[in-house]
C-alpha positions in Angstrom: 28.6 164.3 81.5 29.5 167.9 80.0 29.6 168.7 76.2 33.5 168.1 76.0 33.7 164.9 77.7 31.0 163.5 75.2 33.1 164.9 72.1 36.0 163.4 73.3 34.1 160.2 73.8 32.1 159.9 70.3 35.6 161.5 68.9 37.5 158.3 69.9 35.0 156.3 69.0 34.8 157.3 65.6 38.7 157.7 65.5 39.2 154.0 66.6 36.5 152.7 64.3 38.0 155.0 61.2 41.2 153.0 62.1 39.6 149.3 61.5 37.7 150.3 58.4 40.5 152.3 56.7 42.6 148.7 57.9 39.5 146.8 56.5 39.5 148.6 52.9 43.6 148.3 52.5 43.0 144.5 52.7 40.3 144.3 50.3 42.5 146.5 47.9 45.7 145.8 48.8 45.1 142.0 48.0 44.2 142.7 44.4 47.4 144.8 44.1 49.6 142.3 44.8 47.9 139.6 43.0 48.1 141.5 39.7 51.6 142.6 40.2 52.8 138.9 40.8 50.7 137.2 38.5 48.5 139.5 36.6 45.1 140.0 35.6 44.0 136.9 35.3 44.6 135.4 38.6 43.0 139.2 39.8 40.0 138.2 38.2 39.9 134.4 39.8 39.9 136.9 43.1 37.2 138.8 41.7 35.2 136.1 41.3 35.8 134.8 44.9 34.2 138.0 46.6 31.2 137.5 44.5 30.6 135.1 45.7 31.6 135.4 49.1 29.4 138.4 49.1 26.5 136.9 48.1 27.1 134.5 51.6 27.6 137.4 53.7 24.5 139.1 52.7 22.1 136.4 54.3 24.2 136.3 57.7 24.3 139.9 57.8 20.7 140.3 58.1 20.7 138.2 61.1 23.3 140.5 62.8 21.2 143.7 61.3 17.8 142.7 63.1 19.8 141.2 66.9 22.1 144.5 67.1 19.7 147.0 68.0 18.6 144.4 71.0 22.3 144.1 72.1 22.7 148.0 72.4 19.5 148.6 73.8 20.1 145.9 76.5 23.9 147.3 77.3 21.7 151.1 77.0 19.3 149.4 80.1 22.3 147.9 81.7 21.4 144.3 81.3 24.1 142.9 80.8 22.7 139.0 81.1 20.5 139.7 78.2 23.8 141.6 76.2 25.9 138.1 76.6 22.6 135.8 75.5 21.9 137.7 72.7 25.2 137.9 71.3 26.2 134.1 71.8 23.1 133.6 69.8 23.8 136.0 66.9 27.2 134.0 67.0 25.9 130.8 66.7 23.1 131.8 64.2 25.0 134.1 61.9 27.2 130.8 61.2 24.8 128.3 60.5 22.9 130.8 58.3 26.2 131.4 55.9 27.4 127.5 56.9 24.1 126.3 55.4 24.8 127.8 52.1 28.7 127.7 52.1 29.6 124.0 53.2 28.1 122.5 49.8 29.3 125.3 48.0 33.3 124.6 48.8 32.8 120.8 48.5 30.9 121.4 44.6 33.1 124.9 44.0 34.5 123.5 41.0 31.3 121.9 39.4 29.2 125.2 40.4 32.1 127.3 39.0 32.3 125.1 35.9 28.1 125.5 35.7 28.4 129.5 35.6 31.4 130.3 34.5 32.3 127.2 31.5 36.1 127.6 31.7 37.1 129.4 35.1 40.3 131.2 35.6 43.2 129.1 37.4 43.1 129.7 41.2 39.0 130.3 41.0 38.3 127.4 43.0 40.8 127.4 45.5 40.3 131.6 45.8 36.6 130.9 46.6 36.8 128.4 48.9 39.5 130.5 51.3 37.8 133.3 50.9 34.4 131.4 52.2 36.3 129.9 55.1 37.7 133.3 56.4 34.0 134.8 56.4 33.0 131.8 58.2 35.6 132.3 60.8 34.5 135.6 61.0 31.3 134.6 61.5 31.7 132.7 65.1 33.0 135.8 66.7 30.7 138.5 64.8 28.6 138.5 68.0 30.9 139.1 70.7 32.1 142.4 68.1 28.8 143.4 68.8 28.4 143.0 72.5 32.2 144.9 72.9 30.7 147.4 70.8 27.6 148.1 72.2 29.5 149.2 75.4 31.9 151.6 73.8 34.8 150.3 75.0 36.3 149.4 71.8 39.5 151.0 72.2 41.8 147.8 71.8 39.1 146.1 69.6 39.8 148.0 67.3 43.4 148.3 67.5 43.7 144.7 66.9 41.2 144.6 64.1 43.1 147.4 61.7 46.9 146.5 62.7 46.0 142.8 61.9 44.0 143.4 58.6 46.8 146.5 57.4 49.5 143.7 58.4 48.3 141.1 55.6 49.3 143.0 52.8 53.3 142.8 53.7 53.0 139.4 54.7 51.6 138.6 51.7 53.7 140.4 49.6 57.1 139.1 51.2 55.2 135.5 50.9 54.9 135.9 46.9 58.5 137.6 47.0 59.5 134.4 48.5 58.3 132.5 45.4 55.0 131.2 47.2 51.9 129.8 45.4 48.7 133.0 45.3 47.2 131.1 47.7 49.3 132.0 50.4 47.7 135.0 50.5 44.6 133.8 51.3 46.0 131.5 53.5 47.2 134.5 55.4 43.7 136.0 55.5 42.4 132.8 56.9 45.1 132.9 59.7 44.3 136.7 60.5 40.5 135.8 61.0 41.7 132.8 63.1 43.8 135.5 65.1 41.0 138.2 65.3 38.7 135.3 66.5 40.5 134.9 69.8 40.8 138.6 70.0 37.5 139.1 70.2 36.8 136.0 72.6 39.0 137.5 74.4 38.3 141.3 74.9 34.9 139.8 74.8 35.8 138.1 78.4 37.4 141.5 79.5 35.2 143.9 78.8 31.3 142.5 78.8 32.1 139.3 81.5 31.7 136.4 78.7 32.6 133.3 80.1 35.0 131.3 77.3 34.0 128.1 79.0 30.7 129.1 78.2 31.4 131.0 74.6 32.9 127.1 74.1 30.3 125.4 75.0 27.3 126.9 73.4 29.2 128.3 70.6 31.8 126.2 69.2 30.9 122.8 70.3 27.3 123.2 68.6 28.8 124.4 65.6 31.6 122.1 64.9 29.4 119.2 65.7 26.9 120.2 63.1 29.6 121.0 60.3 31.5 117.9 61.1 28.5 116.4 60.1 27.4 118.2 57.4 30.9 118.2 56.0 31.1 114.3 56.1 27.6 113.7 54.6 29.1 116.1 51.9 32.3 113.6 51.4 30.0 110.8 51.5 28.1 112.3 48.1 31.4 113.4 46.1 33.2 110.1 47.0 30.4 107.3 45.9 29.3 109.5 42.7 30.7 111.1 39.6 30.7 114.9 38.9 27.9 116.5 37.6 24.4 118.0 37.8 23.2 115.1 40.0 26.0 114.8 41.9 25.5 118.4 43.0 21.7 118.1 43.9 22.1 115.0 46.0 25.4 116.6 47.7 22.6 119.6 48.4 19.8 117.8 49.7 22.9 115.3 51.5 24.0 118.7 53.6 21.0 120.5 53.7 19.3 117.8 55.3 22.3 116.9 57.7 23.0 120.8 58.7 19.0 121.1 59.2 18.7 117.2 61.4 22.3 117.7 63.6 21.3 121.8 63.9 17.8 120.9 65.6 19.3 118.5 67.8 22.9 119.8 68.9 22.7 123.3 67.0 20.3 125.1 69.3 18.6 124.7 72.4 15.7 124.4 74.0 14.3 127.6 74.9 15.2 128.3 71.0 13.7 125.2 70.4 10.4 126.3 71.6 10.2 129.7 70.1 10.2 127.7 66.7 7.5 125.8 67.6 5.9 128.2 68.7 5.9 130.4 65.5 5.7 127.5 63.1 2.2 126.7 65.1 1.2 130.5 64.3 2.1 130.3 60.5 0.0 126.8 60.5 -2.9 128.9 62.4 -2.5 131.4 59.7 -3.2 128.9 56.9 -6.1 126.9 58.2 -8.0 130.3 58.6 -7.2 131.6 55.4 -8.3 128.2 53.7 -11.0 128.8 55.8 
């Protein structure tokens, strides 16, 4: 490969990537814009709120992606391309329970948690959270198979997707408001553009690194809905037999927590996973009889 073809190469790369960030950025601040034109600042601050703490989800999945990414380029850089599909089935899989674990109590207690740091929230606060929570889960399923496409630099039509999608929910949105719609039919848009890039990315996935769907299916998206189904319901379960407040929350908590943790071990991950676990929780329990020792 000569010098020019390998500018061209990292030049499209970085073009096609620009493209889905600059898309990226005009939906994080084009949303805000809108909000505040139609209904000022204070349903702009509800929004505000939201990606706090939406950020503060996506900052424990992330570091799953962070330390499996170098192992899915360096396997697509060694041409092992069985290892490229495993790994990024599992970073799908894993970067959703992690944020899953934390966000399905959150949405079912938003309002309590919200009233717990905030006192008096602004109107749409609840609502604006728990939208914005399931869009990063949604993103989360498929955050793996982004990885795999991009590892082999083919990401061309990836990307293409990605941007037009994310730069087309800010007219959609607007018209929607223009149309007299509630604000959260913004958000509601956002969650249907995540659903979207979803199958885009099962999709090129398939294409270009030889992901089965049938398989993506089954060792994705049946373990996971399995596990929030359940966690979900236990959730219910809580919030229907008791009244609102502190305790309420706590049991909801453990009620999930201890759901997510029972249906994850059992339907969440399997057993080759399974036995790395052990594995390692037998080291740290070797580690702590010699140091009381």
């Amino acid at each position: 490969m000569n010098d020019r073809t390998l500018l061209r190469e990292l030049t499209s790369f970085a073009g096609w990537y620009t493209f889905a960030s600059v898309g990226s950025m005009g939906r994080g601040q084009g949303i805000p814009m809108i909000l505040n034109v139609f209904f000022g600042v204070v349903v702009n601050a509800a929004y505000g709120i939201a990606n706090q703490v939406n950020g503060l989800m996506q900052f424990f999945a992330t570091a799953i992606l962070q330390s499996i990414r170098p192992q899915i380029i360096k396997s697509e850089g060694a041409q092992d391309r069985i290892r490229v599909k495993k790994l990024s089935l599992v970073a799908c899989r894993y970067m959703f329970f992690l944020c899953a674990l934390f966000s399905i109590p959150l949405i079912i207690e938003m309002p309590y948690v919200l009233h717990l740091w905030l006192g008096n929230p602004p109107e749409y606060t609840v609502g604006f959270c728990r939208l914005v929570l399931l869009s990063t889960l949604l993103f989360m399923i498929t955050c793996g198979l982004g990885t795999a496409i991009d590892a082999t630099g083919n990401i061309k039509w990836m990307y293409i997707w990605m941007g037009s999608l994310h730069f087309l929910n800010l007219p959609v949105g607007y018209f929607l408001l223009k149309a007299g719609m509630s604000a959260y039919s913004v958000l509601w848009v956002v969650v249907g553009e995540e659903l979207i890039c979803m199958w885009v990315r099962i999709y090129l996935a398939n294409r270009i690194v030889g992901i089965s769907v049938r398989k993506f299916v089954r060792r994705v998206i049946v373990p996971i809905t399995i596990v929030t189904g359940a966690t979900v319901l236990a959730g219910i379960v809580a919030i229907f037999y008791m009244h609102t407040g502190f305790l309420r929350l706590v049991v909801t908590s453990l009620l999930c927590t201890c759901t997510f943790l029972i249906t994850g071990w059992f339907c969440g991950i399997e057993n080759e996973e399974k036995s790395r676990f052990k594995n390692i929780m037998h080291n740290i329990t070797a580690q702590f009889k010699l140091v009381k020792r």
